[in-house]
Backbone as a ProteinNet text record, in pm:
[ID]
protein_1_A
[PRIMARY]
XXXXXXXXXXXXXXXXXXXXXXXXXXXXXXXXXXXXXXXXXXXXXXXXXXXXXXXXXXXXXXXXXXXXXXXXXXXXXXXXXXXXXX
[TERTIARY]
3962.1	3901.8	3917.1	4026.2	4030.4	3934.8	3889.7	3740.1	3640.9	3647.2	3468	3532.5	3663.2	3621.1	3628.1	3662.8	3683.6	3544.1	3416.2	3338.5	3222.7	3256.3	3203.1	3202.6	3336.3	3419	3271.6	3266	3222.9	3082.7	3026.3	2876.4	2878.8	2948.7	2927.2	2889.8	3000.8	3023.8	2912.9	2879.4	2730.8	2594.9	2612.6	2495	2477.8	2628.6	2657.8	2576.9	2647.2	2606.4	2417.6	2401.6	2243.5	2166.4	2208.4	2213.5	2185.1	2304.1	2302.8	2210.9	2188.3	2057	1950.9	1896.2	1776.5	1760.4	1838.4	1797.4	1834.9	1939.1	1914.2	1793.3	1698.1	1574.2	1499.9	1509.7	1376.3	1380.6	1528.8	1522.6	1475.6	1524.5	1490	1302	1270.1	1101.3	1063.4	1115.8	1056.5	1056.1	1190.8	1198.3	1106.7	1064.5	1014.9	861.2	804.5	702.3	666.5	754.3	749.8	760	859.1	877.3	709.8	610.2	469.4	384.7	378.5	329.7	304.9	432.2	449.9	421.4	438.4	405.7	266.2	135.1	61.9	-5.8	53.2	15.2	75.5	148.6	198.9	89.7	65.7	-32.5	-209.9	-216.3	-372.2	-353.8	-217.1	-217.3	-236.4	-186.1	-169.2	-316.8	-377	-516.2	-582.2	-601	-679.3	-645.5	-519.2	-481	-477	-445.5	-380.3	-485.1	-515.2	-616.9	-742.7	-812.4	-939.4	-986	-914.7	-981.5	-930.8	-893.3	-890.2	-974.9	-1005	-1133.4	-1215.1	-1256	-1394.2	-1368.4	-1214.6	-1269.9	-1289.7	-1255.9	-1271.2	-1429.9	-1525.3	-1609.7	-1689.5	-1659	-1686.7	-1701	-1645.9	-1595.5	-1712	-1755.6	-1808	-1941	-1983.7	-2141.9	-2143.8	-2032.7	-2095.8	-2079.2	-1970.2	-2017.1	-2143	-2231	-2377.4	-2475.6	-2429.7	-2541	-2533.2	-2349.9	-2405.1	-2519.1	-2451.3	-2505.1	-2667.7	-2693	-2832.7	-2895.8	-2844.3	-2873.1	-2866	-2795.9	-2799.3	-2893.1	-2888.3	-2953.5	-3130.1	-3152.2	-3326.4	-3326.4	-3264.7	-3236.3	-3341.1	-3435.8	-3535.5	-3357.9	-3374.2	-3277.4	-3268.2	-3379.6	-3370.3	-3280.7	-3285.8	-3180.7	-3015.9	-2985.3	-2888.1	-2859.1	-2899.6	-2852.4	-2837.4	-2901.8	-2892.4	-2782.6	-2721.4	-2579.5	-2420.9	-2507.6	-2299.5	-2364.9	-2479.9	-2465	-2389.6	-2430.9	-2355	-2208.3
-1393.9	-1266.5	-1229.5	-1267.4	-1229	-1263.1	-1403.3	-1498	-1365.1	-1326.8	-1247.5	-1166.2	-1102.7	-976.6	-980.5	-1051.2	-1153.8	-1140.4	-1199.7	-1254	-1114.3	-1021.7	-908	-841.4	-826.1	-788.3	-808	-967.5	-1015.1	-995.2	-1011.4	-941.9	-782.9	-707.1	-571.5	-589	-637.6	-655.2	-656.5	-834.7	-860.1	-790	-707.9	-600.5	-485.7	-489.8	-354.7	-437.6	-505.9	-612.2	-581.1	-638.7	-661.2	-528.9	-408.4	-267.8	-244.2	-247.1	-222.8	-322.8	-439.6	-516.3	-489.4	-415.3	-388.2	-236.9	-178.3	-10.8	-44.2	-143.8	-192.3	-234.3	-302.1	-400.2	-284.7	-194.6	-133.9	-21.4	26.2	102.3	18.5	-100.4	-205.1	-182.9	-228.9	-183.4	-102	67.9	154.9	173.9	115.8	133.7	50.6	-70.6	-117.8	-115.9	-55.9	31.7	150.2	252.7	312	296.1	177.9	173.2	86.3	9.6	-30.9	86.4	207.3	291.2	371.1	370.3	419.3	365.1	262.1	110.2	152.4	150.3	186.6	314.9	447.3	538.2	568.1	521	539.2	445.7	310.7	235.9	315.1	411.1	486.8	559.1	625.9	738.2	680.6	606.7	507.4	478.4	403.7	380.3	461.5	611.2	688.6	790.4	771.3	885.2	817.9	690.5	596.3	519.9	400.1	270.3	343.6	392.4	471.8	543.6	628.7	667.9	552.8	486.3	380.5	299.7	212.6	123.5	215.9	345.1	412.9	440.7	431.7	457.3	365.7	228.5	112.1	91.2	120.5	91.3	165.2	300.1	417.9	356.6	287.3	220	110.9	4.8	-70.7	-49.1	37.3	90.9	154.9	209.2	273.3	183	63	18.6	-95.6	-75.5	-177.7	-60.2	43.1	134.3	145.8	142.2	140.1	-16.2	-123.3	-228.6	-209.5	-169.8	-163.2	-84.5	40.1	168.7	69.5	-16.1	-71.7	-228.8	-238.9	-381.4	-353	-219.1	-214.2	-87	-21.8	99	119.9	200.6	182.3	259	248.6	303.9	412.2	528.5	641.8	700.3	629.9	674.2	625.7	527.3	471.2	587.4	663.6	739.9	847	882.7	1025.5	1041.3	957.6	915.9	959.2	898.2	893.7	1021.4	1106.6	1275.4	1372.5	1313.9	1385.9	1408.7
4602.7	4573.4	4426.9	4357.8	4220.5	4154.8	4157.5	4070.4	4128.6	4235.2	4230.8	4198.6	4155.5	4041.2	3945.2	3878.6	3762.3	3725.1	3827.9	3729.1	3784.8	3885.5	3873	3753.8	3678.9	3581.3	3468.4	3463.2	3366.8	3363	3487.4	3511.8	3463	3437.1	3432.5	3281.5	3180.7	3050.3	2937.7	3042.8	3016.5	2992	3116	3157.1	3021.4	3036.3	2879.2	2754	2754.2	2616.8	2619.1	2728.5	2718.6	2674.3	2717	2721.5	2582.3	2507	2355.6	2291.5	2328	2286.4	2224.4	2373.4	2402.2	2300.3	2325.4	2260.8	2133.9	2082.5	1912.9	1868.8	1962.5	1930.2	1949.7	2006.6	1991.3	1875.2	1842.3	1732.1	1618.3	1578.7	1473.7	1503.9	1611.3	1581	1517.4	1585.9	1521.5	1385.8	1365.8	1185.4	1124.4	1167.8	1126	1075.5	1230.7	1275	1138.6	1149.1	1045.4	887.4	850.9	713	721.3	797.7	756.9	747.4	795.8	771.9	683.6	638.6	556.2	420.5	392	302.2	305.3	416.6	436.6	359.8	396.9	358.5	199.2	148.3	-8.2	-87.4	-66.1	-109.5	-141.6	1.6	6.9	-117.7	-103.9	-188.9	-371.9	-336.3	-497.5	-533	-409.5	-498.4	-535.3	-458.8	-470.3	-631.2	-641.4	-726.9	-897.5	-852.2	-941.9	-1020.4	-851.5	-909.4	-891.3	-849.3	-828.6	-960.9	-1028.1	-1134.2	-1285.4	-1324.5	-1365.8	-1377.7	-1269	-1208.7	-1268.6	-1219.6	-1262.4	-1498.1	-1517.4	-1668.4	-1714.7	-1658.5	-1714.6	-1724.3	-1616	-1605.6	-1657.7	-1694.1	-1818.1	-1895.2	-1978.1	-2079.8	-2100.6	-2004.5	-2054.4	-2071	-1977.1	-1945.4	-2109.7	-2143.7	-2290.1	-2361.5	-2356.1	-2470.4	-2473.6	-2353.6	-2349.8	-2398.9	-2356.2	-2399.9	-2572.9	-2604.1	-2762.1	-2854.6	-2766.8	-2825.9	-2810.5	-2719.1	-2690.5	-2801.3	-2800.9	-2922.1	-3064.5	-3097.8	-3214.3	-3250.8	-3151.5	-3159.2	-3123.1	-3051.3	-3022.7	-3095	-3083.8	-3181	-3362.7	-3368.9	-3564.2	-3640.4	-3702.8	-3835.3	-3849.9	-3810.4	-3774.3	-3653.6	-3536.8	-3415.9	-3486.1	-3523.8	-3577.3	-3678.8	-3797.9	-3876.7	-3792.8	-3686.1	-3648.8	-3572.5	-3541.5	-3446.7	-3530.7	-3636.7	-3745.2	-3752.6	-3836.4	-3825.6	-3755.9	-3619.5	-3500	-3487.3
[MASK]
++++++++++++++++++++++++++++++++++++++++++++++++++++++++++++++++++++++++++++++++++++++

């Protein structure tokens, strides 16, 4: 009789063990769960605030400078002087 309580004993232990396992693994998810979300939602915020108007001055940027080449290269000598005036 001692061995089956012995290994009752040891079946209980186990059970505990497995116990704390399981509710460790699922907290580890959620964190995990959350720190992607979050990764997620800081990234939106970044492009929008950050890379979004950037991208658009860069591209400010080049559109004028085709529009100047254009202004100078098809441009009579008259539009060209009236420019440095300005």
């Amino acid at each position: 009789m001692e061995n089956n309580d012995e290994i009752m004993v040891t079946n209980d232990e186990v059970n505990e063990i497995e116990e704390i396992e399981t509710t460790t693994g699922v907290s580890n998810g959620v964190k995990i769960g959350v720190g992607v979300g979050l990764a997620v939602l800081l990234g939106g915020i970044a492009y929008k605030c950050i890379g979004k108007p950037i991208v658009a001055k860069i591209k400010a940027k080049r559109k004028q400078r085709k529009i100047d080449k254009a202004n100078i290269t098809i441009g009579d000598g008259d539009e060209a002087d009236s420019s440095i005036d300005e």
